[in-house]
C-alpha positions in Angstrom: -5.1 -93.9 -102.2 -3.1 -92.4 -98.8 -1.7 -89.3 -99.5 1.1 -88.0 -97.2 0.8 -84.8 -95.3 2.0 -82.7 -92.7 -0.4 -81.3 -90.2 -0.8 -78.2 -88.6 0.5 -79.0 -85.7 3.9 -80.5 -87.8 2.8 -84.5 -87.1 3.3 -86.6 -90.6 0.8 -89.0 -91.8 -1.4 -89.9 -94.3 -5.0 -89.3 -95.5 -7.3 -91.2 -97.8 -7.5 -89.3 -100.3 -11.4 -88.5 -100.5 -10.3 -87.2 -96.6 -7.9 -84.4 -98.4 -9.9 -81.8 -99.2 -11.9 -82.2 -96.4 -8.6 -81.6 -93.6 -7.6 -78.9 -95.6 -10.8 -76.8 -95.7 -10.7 -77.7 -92.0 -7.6 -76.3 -91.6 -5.8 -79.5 -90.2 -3.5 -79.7 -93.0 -0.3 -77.3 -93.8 1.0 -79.6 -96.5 0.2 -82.5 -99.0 2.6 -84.5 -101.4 1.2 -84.5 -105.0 1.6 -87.8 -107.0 4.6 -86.3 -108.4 6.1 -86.2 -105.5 6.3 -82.7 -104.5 5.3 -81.0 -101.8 2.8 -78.4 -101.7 2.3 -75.8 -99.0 -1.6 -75.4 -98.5 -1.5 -71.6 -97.7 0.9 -70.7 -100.1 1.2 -72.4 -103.4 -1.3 -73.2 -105.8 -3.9 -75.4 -106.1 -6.7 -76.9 -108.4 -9.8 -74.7 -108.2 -12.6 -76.2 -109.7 -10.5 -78.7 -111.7 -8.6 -76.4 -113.3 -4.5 -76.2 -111.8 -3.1 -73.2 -111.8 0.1 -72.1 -111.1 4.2 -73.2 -112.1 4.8 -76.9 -112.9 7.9 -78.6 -112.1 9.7 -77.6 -108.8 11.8 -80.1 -107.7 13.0 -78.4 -104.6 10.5 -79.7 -102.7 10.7 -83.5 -103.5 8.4 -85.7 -101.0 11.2 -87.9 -99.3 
C-alpha cells in the first residue's frame, strides 16, 4: 500500500508502506498521512510504539488533501 508523505526536504510522494518505518528512522521523513487521512508530524505527534498507539484520536485539522 503507498502511503503519502512529506520529506524532509518538503518534496511529496509516496512510500510503500513496509519503506515507512524505515525513512522515518532514517530521518527522511517529517510527515506521513494515516489511513484516516490525517496527517501526522513525525517529530511531534504520536506514534505506535511497539503496537500499542498512544496519544489523542480524531483531529481533523490536519486532513490529508
Amino acid at each position: 500500500m503507498a502511503i503519502r508523505v512529506i520529506y524532509k526536504d518538503k518534496n511529496i510522494g509516496t512510500v510503500n508502506e513496509s519503506r515507512l518505518d524505515e525513512l522515518i528512522k532514517l530521518d527522511r521523513i517529517a510527515a506521513f498521512c494515516r489511513s484516516n487521512d490525517e496527517w501526522v508530524g513525525v517529530e511531534y505527534d504520536p506514534m505506535r510504539r511497539e503496537g500499542v498507539h498512544q496519544g489523542p484520536e480524531g483531529d481533523t485539522s490536519r486532513v490529508c488533501s
